[in-house]
N, C-alpha and C positions, 0 to 999 in steps of 0.2 A: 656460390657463384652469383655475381651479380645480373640482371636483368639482360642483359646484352650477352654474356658468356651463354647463358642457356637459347638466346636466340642462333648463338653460332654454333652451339653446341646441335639444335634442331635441325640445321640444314646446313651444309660446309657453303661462306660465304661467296665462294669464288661461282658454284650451282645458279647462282641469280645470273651470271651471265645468257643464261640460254630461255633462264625464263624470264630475263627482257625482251628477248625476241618473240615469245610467245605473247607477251602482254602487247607488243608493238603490232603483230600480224592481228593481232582481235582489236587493237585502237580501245584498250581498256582505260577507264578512267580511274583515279586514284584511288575511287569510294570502292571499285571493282579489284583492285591489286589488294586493299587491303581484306576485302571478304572472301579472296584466294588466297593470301597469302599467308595472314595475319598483321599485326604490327612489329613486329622483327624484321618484315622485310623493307623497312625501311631505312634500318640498319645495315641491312645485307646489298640493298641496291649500292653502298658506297664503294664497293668492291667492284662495280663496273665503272667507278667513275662519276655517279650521278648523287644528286643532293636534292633531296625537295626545298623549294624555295619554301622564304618564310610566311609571305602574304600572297602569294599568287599559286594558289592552288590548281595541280594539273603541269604544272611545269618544273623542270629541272634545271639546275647547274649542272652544267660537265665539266669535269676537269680534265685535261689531253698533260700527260707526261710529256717530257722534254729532258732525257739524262743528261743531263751539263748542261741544259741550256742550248745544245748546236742540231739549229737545221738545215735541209737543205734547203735552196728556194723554192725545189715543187714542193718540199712538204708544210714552207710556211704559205705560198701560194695555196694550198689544200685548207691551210688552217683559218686563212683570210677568207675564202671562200665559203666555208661551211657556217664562219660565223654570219656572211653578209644574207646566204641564204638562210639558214634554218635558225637563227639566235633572235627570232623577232617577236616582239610582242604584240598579242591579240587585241583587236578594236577596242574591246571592252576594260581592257588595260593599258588603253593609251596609245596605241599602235608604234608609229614611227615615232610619234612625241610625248613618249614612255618618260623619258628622261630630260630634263629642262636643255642639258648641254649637248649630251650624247645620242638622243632619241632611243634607237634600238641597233640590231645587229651588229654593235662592240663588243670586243674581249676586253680581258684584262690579265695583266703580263704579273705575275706574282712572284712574293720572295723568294716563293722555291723550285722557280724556272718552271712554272708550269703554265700553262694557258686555262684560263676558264672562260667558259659561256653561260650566258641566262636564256629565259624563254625557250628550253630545250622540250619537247613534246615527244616522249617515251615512241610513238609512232615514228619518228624521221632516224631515232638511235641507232637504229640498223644499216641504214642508208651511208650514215658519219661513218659507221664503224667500218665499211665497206670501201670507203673513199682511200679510209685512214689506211686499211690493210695496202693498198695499192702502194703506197709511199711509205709504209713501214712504223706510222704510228700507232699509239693503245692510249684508250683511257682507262687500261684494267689496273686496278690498286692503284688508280689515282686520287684512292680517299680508303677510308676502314684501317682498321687493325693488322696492317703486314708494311712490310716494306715499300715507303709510299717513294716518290722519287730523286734518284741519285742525282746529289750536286755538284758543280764540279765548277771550275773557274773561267767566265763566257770567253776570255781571251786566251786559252790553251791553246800551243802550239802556234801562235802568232808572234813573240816579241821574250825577250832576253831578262823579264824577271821571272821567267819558271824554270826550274831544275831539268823536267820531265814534263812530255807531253805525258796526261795522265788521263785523256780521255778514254784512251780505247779501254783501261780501267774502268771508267764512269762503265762506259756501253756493256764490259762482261757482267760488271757486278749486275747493272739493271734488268740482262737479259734471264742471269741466274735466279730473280727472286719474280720476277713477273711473271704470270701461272704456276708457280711452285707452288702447291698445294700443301705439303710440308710445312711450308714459313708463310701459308696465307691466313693461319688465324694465330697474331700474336697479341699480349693481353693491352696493346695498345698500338698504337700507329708507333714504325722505326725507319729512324728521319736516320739517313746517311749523309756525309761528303767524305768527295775522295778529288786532291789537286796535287799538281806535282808546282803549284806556283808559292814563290817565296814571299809575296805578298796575304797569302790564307784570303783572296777572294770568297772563297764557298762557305767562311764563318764556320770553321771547327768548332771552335769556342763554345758555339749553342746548340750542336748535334747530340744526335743520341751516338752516332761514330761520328770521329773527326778525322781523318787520315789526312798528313801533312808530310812535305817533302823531307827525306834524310838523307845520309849515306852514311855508310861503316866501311872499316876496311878489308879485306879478305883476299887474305895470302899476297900482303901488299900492294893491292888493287882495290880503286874506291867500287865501290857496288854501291847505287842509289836506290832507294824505295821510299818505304812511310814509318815514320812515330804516329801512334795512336791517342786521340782522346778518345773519353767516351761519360755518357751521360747528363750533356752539357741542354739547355732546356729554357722556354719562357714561361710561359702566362702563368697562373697562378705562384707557380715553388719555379722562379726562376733558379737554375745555377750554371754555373761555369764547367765545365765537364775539366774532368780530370785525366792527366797524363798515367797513361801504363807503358811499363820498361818493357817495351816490346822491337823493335825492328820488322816488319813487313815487306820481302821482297813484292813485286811487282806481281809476280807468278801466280803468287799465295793470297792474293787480295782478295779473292773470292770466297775462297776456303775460309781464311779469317772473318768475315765479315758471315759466315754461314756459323761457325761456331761462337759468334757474341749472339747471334739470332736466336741459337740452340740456347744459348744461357740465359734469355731473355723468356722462350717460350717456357724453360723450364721452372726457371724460380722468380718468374716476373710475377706479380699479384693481378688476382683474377676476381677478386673481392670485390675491391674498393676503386673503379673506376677514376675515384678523384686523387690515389695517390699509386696507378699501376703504370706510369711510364716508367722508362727504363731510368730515365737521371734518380729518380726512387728509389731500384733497388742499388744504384749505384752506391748512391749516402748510405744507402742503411749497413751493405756491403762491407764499404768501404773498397779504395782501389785496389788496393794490392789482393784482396781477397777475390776482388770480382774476377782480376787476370788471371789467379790462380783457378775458378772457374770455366774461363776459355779457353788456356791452355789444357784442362784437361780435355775438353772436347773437340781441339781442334787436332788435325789428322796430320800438321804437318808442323818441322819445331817452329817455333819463333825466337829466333837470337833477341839478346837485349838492347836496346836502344844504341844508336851511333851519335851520330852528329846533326842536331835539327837544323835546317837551312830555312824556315822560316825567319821571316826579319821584320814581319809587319802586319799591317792590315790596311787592305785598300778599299773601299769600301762603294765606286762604282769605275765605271769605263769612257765615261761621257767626254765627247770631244774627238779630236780627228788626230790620230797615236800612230805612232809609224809602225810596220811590221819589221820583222826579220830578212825576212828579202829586200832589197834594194827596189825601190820604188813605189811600194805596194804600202796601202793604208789602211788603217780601219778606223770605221765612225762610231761613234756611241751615240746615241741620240736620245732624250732626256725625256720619256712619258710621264709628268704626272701624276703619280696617283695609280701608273701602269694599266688605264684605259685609252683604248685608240678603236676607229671604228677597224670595223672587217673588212673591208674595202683597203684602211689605208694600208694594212697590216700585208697584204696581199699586193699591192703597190710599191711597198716595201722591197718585196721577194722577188718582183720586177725588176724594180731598179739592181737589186744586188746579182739578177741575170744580166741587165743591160749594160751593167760602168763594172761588173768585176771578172776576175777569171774564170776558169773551170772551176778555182777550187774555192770559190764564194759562198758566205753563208749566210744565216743570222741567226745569232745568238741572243739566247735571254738572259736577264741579271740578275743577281738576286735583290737590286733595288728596283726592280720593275720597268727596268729601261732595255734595251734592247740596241744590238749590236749589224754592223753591216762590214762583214769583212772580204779581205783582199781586192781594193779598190786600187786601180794604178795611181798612180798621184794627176795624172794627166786629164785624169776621170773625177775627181772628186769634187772639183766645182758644180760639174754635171749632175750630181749623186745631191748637191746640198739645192740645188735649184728647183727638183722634183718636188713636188706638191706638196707629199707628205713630210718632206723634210723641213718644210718650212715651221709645218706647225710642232714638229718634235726637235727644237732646235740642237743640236750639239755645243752651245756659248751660253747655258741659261744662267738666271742669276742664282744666287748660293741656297735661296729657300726654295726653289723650283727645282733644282739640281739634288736637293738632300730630302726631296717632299716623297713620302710613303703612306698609303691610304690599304685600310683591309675592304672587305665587298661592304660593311657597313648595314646601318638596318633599311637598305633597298632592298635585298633578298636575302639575309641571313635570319635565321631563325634566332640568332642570339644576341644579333647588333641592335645598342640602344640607341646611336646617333648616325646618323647620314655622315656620311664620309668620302666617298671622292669625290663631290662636285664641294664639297667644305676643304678638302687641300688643295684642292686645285686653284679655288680664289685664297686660299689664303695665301699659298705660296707665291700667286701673282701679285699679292696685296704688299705682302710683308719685303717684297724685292723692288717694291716703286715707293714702300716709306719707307723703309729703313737702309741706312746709309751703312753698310759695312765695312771694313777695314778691305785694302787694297788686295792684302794678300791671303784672306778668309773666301776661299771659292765654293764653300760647299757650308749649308749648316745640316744636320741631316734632323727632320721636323715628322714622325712617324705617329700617326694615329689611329689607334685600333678602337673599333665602336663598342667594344666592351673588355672583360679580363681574359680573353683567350689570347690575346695575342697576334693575333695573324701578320699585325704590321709591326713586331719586334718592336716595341717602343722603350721597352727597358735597354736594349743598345741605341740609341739613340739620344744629340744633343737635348733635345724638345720631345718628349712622348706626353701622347694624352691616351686617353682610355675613356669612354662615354660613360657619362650619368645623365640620369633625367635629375634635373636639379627643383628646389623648394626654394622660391624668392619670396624678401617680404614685399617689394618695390618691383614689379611685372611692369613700368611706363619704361618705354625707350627702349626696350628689347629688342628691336633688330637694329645693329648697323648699319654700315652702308655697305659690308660683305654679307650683308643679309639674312645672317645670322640668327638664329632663334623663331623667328617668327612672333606672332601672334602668343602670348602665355597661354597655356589651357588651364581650366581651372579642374580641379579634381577632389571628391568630397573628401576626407580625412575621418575616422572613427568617430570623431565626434560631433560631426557635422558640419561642419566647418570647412570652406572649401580654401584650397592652395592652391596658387599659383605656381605650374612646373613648365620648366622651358628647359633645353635642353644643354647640356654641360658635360666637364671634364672634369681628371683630374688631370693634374699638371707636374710633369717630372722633368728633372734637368738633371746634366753631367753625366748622361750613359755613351760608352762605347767599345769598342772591340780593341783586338792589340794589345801590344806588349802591358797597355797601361788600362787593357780593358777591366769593364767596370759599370755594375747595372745605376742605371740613375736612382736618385732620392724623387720617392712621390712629394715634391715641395710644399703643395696643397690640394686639396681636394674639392669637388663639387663647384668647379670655377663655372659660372655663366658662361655658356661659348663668346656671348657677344662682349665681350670682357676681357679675350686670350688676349687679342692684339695686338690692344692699349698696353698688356700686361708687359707684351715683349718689345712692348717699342722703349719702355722704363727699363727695360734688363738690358738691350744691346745700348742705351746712352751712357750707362754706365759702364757697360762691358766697354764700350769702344774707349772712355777715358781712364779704366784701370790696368786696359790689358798689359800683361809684360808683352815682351818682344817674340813675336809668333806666335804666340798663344792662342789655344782653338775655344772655342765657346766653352765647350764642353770643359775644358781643364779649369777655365774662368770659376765656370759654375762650384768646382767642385774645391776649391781654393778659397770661396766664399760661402760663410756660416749659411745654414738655410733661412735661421729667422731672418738673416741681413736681407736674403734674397726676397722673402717673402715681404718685408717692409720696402722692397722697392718695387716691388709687382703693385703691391696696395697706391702708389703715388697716379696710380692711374685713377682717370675721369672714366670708373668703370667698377662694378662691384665681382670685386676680384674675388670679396671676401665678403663671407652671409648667406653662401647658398649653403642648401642642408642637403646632402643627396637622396634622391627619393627612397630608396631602398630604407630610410630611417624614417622614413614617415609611417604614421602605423595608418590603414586603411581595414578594407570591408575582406581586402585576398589573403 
């Protein structure tokens, strides 16, 4: 077993719950958890939801579940409040002007409808978690090895492209794996979605389950439920998950998804960390071998496949979309980068009490944007005049609208570039130079500060992934996005010092759907202050070759890479000659 199996194997990780609370009632500090606990507990603290930051020691991320994405307004009202209170950073870390744009107490709205916070201090944990009980949320298995949160499609039950409302789904499965002791240590984190909409919103494609709308017939009557994927996956071994000949009524959706969990916990790899998710043993499996695995375990039959009623892939909500009732609206509103403070977030929850019905909510996205539903139409001038709606517009342009950012290396332990105040201008940058096609409303521009993934960049038109790059030429390194900074110099084995600033790779033509398909890494170790220039050379060409509707992404993928990369190079920018650090040999 490897390093982590024997920490979970030492103490069942869901146990750190209570002795959070005791680390919180003594105001233990991290030097202090760890000479109680060991270093496994801070593997095991992810099971309550928390994550030690990477540079600021003493503090935590939390992360709050959200199954589908749908709150109500007291509970996003609770969630804007705890950030505005408790997510704040210490004097000695900057206080309120932590953050050049954001300062402090902001969340951030993530790909998989969940809410995170920074500057979390293990003493106030008790407090959230006390708020959260009141209003009916958890941060428990909002991070670690079990079932982390069920996704589902933030417009359920609003509007005439879903088969089936499919939430109360989302909610049984969530309620059945959340403290399940049983399915709280599996040999890797199991990403679900489950929608009943014929658009695939929740991204089947890239789960460990996919569950998508169907129907069959029975005894001449349609009966709707779910087709299954499964083992679908990003960062390092991305793949597409694979279809099994299954049928899922509605009923059984919890049962089934307990018996892939069981085949997961059984024959999932406990070894090797770096190949034990489930899209893993999918491959090695193979499909049909895997289903004949759940089918044995599971308790109830599964008929084989009907008739799939997916049709598509939508890929956000943004904009003001009619409902299903006569008169009633909902707004999507466009964070991003999916950081907003805690205040507005909470203003938010306000307004979706003040201009909606009883039955008002708001929903999170899986692009980081965020939904405000059952508005009357009478109301929704009202709704876009409110403060915060100004600054999360619902009309943004197509790089602000398609702009995705992971936490980056402000608090990750593993991020090599700053990243959301870097999409946030670029996506403001690249929508005031670049002239796009009339009928191109979205380009989607996703970047993750290293190879995990967090910001799915391999679906996406534009993914980058962080390098610290090796220049020979360190003058003119920042733009006027401000880009790079200063070069730092850093010795090399032989004494010799380089010039490293910080950079990307660069990948084009990724997306979801019928014609989904992970992008080409195009180039590698691109100077950030260089992306730019790079795509202002790809859209002048894209805008004078495109066929008729054609989306960047299909552009990209239509055209050879070298072509592509010879026209990145036409930039006043060296797009090409950075070496990525990781190839440089040093003293580590």
């Amino acid at each position: 077993m490897n390093t982590v199996e024997r920490w979970k194997q030492e103490k069942h990780p869901l146990d750190v719950v209570e002795d959070v609370k005791r680390y919180a009632d003594a105001e233990m500090s991290f030097e202090e958890i760890a000479a109680a606990a060991g270093d496994g507990e801070w593997e095991r603290l992810k099971w309550a939801g928390l994550y030690a930051h990477g540079q600021q020691d003493g503090y935590f991320m939390l992360r709050t579940k959200v199954p589908g994405g749908r709150l109500t307004p007291e509970q996003a009202r609770v969630v804007g409040e705890v950030a505005e209170e408790f997510a704040t950073a210490p004097e000695e870390h900057g206080g309120a002007d932590q953050n050049a744009v954001w300062g402090d107490a902001f969340l951030d709205i993530t790909t998989r409808q969940d809410v995170q916070m920074h500057w979390i201090a293990v003493e106030d944990v008790p407090e959230i978690w006390a708020r959260y009980d009141e209003v009916g949320l958890t941060t428990i298995q909002g991070c670690g090895d079990s079932a982390r949160n069920v996704l589902g499609c933030p417009a359920a039950g609003l509007n005439d492209h879903e088969c089936f409302d499919a939430q109360p789904v989302v909610d049984a499965v969530s309620a059945y794996f959340t403290e399940n002791r049983e399915y709280a240590n599996l040999p890797r984190k199991f990403k679900m979605t489950i929608t009943g909409c014929r658009a695939d919103c929740a991204q089947s494609q890239i789960n460990d389950v996919g569950m998508t709308p169907a129907k069959r017939e029975v005894d001449g009557a349609p009966q709707y439920g779910f087709h299954v994927r499964v083992g679908g996956g990003l960062s390092d071994g991305p793949r597409m998950a694979s279809d099994l000949d299954v049928f899922v009524p509605p009923e059984d959706a919890v049962e089934f998804c307990r018996a892939v969990a069981q085949t997961f916990k059984e024959l999932g790899d406990r070894s090797n960390r770096g190949v034990c998710r489930m899209r893993y043993l999918v491959q090695q499996m193979g499909a049909e071998t895997f289903e004949e695995a759940v089918r044995d375990r599971c308790t109830v039959d599964l008929p084989t496949r009907g008739t799939d009623l997916t049709e598509g892939y939508r890929g956000d909500h943004v904009g003001v979309h009619d409902q299903r009732e006569d008169g009633l609206k909902y707004v999507g509103f466009n964070v991003i980068a999916g950081r907003m403070g805690g205040d507005e977030f909470a203003a938010a929850a306000d307004a979706a009490e003040t201009y909606g019905t009883d039955e008002a909510s708001v929903r999170l996205a899986t692009d980081q944007n965020f939904l405000v539903t059952h508005v009357p139409e009478t109301h929704v001038g009202d709704l876009l005049n409110e403060p915060f709606a100004r600054n999360y517009r619902p009309d943004p342009g197509p790089f602000s609208r398609g702009a995705v950012g992971c936490t980056g290396s402000e608090f990750c332990n593993y991020g090599i570039i700053e990243t959301k105040q870097r999409v946030r201008r670029w996506a403001k940058a690249l929508d005031k130079r670049i002239d796009t096609p009339d009928d191109l409303d979205v380009v989607r521009m996703h970047m993750s500060g290293c190879s995990a993934s967090c910001a799915q960049p391999q679906i996406a038109d534009i993914g980058f992934r962080g390098e610290t790059v090796q220049i020979d030429d360190p003058e003119g390194t920042t733009n006027e996005e401000g880009d790079n900074g200063e070069a730092s110099e850093t010795p090399r084995a032989d004494g010799e010092a380089v010039d490293i600033v910080e950079g990307m790779d660069f990948g084009l033509g990724g997306s979801l759907g019928s014609d989904n398909e992970f992008l080409d890494w195009v180039e590698h170790a691109v100077p950030a202050d260089a992306v730019i220039p790079a795509l202002e050379e790809l859209f002048e060409r894209y805008a004078a070759e495109r066929e008729d509707g054609e989306r960047f992404y299909q552009w990209c993928r239509r055209v050879e890479n070298d072509r592509l990369r010879s026209i990145m190079q036409r930039a006043d920018a060296t797009v090409v000659g950075g070496v990525a650090r990781e190839e440089v040999a040093d003293d580590d």
